[in-house]
N, CA, C and O atoms as a GROMACS GRO file, in nm:
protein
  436
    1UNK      N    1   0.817  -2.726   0.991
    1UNK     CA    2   0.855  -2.650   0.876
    1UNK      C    3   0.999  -2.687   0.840
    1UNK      O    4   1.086  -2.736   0.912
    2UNK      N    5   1.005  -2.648   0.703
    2UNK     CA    6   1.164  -2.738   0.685
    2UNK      C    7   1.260  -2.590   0.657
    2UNK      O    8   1.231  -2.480   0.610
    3UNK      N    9   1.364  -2.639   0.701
    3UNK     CA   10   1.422  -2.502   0.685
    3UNK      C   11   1.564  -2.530   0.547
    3UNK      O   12   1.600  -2.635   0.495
    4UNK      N   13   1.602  -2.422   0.529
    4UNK     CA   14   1.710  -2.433   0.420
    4UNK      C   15   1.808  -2.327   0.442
    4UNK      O   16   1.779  -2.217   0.491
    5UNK      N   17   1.937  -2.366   0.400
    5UNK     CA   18   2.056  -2.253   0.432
    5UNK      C   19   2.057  -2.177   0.309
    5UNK      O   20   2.007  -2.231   0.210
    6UNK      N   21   2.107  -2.058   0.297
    6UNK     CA   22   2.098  -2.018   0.138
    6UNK      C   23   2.216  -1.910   0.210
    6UNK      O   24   2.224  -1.864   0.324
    7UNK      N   25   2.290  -1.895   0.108
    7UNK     CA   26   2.406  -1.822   0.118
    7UNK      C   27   2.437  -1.688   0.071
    7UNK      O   28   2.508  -1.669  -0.028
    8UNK      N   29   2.387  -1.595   0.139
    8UNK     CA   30   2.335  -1.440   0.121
    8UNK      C   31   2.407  -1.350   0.099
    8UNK      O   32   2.394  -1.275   0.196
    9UNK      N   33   2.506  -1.288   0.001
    9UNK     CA   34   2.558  -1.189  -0.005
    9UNK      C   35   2.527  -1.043   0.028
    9UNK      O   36   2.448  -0.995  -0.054
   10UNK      N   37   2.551  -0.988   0.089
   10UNK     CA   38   2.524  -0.839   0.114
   10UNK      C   39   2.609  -0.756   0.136
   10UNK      O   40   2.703  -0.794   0.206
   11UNK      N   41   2.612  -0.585   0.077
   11UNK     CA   42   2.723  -0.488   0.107
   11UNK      C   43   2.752  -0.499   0.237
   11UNK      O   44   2.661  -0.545   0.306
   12UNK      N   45   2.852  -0.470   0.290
   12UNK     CA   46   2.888  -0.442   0.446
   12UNK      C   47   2.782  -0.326   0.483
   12UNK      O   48   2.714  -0.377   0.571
   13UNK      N   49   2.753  -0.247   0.470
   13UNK     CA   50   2.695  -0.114   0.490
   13UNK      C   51   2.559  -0.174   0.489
   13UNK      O   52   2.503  -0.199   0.596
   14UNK      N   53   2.518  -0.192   0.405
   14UNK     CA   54   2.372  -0.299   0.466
   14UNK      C   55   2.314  -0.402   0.568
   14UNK      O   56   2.207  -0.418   0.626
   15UNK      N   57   2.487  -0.492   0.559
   15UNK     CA   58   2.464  -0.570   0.669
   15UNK      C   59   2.410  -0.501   0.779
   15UNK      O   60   2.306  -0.532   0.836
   16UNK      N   61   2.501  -0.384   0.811
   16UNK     CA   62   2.527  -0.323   0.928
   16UNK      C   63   2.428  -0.271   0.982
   16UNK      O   64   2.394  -0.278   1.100
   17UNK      N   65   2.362  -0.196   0.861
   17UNK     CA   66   2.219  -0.102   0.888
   17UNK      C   67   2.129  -0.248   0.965
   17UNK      O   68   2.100  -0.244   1.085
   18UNK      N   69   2.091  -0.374   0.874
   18UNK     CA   70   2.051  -0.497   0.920
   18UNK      C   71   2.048  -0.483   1.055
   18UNK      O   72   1.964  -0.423   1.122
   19UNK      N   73   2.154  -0.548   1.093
   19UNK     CA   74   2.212  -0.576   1.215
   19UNK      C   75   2.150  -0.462   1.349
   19UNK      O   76   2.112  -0.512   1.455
   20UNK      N   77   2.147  -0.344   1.333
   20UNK     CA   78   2.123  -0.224   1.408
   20UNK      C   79   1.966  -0.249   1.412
   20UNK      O   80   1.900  -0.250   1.516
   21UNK      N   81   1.928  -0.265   1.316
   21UNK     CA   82   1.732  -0.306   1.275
   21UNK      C   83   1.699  -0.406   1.342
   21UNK      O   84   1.602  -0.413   1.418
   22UNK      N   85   1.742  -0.453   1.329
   22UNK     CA   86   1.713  -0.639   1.373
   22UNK      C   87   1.739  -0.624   1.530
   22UNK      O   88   1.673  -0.704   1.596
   23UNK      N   89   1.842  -0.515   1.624
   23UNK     CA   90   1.835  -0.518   1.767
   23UNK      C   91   1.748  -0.432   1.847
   23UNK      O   92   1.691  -0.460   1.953
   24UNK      N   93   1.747  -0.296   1.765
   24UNK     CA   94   1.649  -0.255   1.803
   24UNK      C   95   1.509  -0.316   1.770
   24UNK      O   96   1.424  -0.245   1.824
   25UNK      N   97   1.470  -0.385   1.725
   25UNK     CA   98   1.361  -0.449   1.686
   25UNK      C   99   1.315  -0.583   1.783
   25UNK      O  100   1.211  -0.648   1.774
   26UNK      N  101   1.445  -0.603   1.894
   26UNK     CA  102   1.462  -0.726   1.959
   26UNK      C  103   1.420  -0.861   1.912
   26UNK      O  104   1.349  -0.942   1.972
   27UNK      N  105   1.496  -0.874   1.754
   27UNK     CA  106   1.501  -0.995   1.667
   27UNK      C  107   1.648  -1.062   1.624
   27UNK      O  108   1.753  -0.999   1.630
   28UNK      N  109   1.640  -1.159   1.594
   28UNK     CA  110   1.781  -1.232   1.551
   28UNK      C  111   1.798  -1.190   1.389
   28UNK      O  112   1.720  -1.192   1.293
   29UNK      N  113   1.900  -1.161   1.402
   29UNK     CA  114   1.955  -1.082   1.211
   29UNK      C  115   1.862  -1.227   1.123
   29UNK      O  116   1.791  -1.194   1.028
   30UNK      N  117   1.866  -1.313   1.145
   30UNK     CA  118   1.795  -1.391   1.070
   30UNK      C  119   1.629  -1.418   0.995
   30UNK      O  120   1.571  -1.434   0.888
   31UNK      N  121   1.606  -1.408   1.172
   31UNK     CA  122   1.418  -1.364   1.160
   31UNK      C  123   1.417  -1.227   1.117
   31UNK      O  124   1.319  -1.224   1.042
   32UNK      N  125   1.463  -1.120   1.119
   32UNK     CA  126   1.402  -0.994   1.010
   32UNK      C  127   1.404  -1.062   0.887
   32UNK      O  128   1.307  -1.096   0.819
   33UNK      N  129   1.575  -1.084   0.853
   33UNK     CA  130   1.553  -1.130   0.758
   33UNK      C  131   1.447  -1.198   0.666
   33UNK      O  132   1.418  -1.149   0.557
   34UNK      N  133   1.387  -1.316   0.716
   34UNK     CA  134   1.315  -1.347   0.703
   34UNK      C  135   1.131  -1.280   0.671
   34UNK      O  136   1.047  -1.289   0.581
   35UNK      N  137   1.143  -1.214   0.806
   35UNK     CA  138   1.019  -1.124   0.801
   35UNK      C  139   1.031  -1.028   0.708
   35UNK      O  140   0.923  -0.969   0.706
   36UNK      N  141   1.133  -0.963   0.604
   36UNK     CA  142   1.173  -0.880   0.552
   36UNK      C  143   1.127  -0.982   0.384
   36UNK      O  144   1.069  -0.928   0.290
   37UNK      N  145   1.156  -1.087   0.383
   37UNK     CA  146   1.148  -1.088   0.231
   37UNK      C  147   1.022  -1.175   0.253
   37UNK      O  148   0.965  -1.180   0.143
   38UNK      N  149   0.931  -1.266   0.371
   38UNK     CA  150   0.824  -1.210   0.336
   38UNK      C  151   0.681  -1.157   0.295
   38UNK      O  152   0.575  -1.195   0.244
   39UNK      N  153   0.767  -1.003   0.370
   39UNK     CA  154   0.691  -0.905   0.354
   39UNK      C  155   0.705  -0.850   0.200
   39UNK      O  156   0.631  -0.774   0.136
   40UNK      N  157   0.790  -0.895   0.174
   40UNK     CA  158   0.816  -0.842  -0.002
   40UNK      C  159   0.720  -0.886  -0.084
   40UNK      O  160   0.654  -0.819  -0.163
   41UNK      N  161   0.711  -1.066  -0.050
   41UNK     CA  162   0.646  -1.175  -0.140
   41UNK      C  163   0.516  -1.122  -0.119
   41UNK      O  164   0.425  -1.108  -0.201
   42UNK      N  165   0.521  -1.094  -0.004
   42UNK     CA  166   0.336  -1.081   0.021
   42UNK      C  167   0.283  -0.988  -0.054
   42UNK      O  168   0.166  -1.003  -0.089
   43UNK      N  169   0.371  -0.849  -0.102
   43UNK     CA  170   0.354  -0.739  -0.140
   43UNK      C  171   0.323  -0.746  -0.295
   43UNK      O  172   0.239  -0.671  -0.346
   44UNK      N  173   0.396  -0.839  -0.368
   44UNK     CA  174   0.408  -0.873  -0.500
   44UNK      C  175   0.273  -0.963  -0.494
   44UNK      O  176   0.167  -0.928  -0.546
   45UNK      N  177   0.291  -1.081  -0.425
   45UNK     CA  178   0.192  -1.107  -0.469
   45UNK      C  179   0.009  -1.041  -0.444
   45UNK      O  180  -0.092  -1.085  -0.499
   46UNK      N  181   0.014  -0.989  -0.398
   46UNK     CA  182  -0.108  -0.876  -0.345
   46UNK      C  183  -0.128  -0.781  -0.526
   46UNK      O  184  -0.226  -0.763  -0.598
   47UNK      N  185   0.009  -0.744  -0.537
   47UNK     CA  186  -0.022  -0.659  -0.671
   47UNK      C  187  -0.089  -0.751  -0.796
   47UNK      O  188  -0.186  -0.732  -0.868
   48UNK      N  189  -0.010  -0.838  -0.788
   48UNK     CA  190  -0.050  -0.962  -0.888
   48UNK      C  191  -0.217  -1.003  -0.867
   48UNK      O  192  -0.295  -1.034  -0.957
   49UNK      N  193  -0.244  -0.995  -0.735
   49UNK     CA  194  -0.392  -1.042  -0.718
   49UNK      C  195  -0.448  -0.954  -0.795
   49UNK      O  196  -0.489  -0.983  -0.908
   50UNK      N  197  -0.458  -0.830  -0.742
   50UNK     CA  198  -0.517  -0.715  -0.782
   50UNK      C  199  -0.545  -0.703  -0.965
   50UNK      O  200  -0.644  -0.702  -1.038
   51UNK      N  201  -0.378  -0.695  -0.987
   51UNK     CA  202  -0.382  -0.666  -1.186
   51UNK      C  203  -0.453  -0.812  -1.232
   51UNK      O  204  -0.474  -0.819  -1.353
   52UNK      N  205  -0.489  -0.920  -1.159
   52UNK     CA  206  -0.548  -1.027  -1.213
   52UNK      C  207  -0.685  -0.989  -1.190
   52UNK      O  208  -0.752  -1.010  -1.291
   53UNK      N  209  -0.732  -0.954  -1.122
   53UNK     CA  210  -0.862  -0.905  -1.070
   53UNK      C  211  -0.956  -0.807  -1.208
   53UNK      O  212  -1.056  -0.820  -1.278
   54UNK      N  213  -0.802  -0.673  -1.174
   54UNK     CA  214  -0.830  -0.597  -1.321
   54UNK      C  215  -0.897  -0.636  -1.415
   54UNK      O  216  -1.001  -0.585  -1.456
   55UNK      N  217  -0.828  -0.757  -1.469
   55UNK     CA  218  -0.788  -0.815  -1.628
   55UNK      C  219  -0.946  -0.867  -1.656
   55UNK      O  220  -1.021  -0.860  -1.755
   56UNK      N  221  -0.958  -0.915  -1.536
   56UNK     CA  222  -1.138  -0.976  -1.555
   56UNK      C  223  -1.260  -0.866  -1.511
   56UNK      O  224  -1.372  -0.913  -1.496
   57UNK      N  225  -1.240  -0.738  -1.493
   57UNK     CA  226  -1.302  -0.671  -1.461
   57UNK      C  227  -1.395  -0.628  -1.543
   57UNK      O  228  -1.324  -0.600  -1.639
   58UNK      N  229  -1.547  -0.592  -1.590
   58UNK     CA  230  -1.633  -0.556  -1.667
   58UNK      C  231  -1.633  -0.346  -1.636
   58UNK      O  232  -1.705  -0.307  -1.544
   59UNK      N  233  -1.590  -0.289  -1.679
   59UNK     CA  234  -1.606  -0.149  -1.632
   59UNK      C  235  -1.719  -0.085  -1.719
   59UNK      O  236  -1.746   0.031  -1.688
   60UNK      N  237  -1.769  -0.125  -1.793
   60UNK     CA  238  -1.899  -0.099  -1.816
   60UNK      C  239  -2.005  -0.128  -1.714
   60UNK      O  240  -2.083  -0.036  -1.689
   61UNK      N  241  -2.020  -0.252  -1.645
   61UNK     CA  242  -2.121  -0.273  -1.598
   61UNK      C  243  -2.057  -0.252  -1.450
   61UNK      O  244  -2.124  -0.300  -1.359
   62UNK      N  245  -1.978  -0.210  -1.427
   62UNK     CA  246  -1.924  -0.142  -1.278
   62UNK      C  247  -2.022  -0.036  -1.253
   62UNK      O  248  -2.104  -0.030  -1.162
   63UNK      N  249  -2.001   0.044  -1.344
   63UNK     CA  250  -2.001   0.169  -1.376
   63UNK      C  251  -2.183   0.194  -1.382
   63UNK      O  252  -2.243   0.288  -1.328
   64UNK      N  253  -2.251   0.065  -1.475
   64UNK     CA  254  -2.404   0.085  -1.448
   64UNK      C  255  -2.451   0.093  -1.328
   64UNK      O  256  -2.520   0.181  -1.277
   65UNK      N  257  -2.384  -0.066  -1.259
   65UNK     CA  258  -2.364  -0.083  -1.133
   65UNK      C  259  -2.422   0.084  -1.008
   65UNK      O  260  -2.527   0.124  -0.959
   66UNK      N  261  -2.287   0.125  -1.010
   66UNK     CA  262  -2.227   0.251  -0.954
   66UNK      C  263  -2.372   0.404  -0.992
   66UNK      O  264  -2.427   0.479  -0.912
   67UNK      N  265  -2.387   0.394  -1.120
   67UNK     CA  266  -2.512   0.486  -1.131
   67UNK      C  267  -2.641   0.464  -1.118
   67UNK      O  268  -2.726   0.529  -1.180
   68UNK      N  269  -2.673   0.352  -1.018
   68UNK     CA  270  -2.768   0.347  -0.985
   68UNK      C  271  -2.786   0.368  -0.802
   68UNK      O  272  -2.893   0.386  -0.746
   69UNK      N  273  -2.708   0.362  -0.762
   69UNK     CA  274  -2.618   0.312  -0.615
   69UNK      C  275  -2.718   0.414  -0.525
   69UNK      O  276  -2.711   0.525  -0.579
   70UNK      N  277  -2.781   0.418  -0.446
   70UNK     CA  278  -2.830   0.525  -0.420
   70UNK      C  279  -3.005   0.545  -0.432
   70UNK      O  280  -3.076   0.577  -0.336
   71UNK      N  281  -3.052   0.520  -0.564
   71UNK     CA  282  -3.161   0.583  -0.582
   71UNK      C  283  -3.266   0.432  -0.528
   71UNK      O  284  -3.262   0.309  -0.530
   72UNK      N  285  -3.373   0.571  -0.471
   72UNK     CA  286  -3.496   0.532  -0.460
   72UNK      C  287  -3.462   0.484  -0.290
   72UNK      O  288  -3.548   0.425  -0.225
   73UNK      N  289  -3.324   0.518  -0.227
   73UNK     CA  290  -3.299   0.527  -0.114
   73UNK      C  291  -3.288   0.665  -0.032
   73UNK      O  292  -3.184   0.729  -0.047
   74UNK      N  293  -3.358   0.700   0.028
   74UNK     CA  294  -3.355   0.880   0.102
   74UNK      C  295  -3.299   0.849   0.170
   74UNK      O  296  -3.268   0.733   0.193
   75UNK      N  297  -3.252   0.993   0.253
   75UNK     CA  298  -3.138   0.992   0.359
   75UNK      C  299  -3.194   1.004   0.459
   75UNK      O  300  -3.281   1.087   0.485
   76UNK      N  301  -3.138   0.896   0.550
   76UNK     CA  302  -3.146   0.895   0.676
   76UNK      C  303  -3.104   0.968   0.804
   76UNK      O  304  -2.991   1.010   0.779
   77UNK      N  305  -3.125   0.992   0.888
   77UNK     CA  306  -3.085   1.053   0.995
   77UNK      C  307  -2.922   0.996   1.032
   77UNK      O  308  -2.884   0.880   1.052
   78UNK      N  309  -2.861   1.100   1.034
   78UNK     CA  310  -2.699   1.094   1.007
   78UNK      C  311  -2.601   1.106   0.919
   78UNK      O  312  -2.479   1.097   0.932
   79UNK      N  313  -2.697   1.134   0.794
   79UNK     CA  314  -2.668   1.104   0.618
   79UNK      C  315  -2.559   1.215   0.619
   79UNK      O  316  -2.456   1.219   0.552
   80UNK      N  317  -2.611   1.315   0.721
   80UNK     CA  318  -2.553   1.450   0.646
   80UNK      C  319  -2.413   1.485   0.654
   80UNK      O  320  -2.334   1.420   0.722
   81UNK      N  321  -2.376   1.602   0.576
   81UNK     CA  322  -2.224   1.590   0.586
   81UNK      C  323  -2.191   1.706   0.685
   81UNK      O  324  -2.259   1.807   0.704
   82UNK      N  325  -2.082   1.675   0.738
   82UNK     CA  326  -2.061   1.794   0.833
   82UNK      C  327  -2.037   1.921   0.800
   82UNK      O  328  -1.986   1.940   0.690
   83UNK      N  329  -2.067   2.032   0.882
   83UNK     CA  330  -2.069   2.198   0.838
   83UNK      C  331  -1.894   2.184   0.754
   83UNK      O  332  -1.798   2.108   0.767
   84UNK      N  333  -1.924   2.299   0.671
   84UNK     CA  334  -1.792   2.323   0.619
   84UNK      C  335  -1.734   2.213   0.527
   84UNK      O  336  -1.638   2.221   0.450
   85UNK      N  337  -1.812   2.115   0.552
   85UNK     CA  338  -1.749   1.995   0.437
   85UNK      C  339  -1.752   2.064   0.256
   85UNK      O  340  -1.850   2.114   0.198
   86UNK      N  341  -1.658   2.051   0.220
   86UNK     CA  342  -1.626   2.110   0.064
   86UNK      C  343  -1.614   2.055  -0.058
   86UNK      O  344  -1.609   2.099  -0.173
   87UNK      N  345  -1.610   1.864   0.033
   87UNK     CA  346  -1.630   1.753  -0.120
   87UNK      C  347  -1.448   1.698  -0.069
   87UNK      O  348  -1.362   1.770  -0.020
   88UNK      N  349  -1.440   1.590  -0.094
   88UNK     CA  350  -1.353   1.469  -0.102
   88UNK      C  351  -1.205   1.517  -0.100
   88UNK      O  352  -1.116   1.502  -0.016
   89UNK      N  353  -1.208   1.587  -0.235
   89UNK     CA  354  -1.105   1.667  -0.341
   89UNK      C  355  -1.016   1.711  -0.234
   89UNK      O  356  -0.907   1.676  -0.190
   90UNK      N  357  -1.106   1.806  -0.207
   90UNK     CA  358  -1.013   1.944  -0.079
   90UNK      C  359  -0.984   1.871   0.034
   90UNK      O  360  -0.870   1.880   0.077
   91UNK      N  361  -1.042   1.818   0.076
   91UNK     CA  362  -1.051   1.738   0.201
   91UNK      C  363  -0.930   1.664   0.213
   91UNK      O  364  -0.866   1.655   0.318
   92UNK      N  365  -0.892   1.597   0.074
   92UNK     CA  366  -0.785   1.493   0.082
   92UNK      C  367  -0.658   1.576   0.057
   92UNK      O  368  -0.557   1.528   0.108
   93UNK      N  369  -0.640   1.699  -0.016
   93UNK     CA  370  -0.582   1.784  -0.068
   93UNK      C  371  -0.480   1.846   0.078
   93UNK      O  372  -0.362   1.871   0.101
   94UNK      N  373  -0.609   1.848   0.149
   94UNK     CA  374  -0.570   1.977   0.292
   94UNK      C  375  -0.478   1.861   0.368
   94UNK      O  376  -0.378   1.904   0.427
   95UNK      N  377  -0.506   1.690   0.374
   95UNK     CA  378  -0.445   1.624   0.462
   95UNK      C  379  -0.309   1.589   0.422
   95UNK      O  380  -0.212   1.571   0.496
   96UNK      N  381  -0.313   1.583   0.301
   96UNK     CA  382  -0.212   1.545   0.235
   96UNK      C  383  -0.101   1.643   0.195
   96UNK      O  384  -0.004   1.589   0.142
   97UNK      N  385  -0.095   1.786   0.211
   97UNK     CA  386  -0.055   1.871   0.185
   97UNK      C  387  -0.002   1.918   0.041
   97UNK      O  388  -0.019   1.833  -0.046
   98UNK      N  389   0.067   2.052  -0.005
   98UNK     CA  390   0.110   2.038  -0.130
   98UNK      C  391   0.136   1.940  -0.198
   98UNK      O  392   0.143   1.840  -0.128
   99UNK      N  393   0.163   1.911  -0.353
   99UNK     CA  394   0.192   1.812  -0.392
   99UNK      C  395   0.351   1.841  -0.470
   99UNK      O  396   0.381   1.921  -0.559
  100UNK      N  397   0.417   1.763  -0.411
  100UNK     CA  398   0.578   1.811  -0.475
  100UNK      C  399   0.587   1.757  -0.607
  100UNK      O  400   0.488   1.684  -0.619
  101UNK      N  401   0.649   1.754  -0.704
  101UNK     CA  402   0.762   1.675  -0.804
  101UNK      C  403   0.887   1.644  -0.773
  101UNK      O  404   0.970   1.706  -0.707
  102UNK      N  405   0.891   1.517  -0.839
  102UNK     CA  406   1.001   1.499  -0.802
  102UNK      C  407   1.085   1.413  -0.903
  102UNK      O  408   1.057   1.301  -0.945
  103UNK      N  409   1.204   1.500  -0.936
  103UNK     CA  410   1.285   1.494  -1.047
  103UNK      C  411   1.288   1.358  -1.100
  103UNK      O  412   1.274   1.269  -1.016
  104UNK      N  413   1.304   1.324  -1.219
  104UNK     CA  414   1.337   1.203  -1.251
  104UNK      C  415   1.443   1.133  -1.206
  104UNK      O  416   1.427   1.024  -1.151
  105UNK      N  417   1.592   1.201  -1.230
  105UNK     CA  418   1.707   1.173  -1.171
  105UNK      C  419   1.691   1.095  -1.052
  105UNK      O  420   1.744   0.985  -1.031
  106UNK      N  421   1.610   1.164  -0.970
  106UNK     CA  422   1.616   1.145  -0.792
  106UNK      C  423   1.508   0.992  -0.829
  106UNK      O  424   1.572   0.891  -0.802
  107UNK      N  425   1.408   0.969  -0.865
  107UNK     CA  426   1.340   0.853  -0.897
  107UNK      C  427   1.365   0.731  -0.922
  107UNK      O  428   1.307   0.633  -0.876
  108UNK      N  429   1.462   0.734  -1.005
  108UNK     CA  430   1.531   0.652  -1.055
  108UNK      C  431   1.712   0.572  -1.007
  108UNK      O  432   1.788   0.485  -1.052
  109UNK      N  433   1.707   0.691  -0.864
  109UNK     CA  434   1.829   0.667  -0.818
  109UNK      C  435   1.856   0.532  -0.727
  109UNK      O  436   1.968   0.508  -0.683
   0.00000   0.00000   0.00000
């Protein structure tokens, strides 16, 4: 692999946080580095897959797809849902707890 120097500016206060990350992590300030941007690239490009994916997506025929999913198949032994089950909604509601807001100000900071 070929490597390249690139000349990195960063606040002191970042470095530092860096530096503390990178030992407890038992890595060289360089390799996070590294593993740090990436994990960025990978992240962007993952979204990009996805909204490309979108763009060609038929949601009409997803959707026919989807309302048929099921029929003319009975339930099998195990199908069932467990006592007390209340549907998805609540379920995800109860794990996830309240749902806060949160100011624009603070969002954007």
């Amino acid at each position: 692999m070929r490597r390249s120097n690139f000349a990195l500016r960063l606040q002191p206060s970042l470095l530092e946080e860096l530096r503390k990350v990178a030992e407890s992590e038992g890595v060289a300030l360089n390799q996070f580095i590294n593993v740090a941007v990436a994990e960025k690239l990978s992240a962007l490009r993952t979204e990009e897959f996805f909204l490309e994916r979108a763009r060609g997506a038929n949601r009409a025929e997803a959707l026919r797809i989807l309302q048929r999913a099921g029929k003319g198949n009975p339930p099998i032994p195990g199908d069932e849902l467990p006592p007390g089950w209340t549907g998805w909604n609540n379920r995800a509601q109860k794990k996830a707890g309240p749902k806060r807001r949160v100011a624009k100000a603070a969002r954007t900071a």
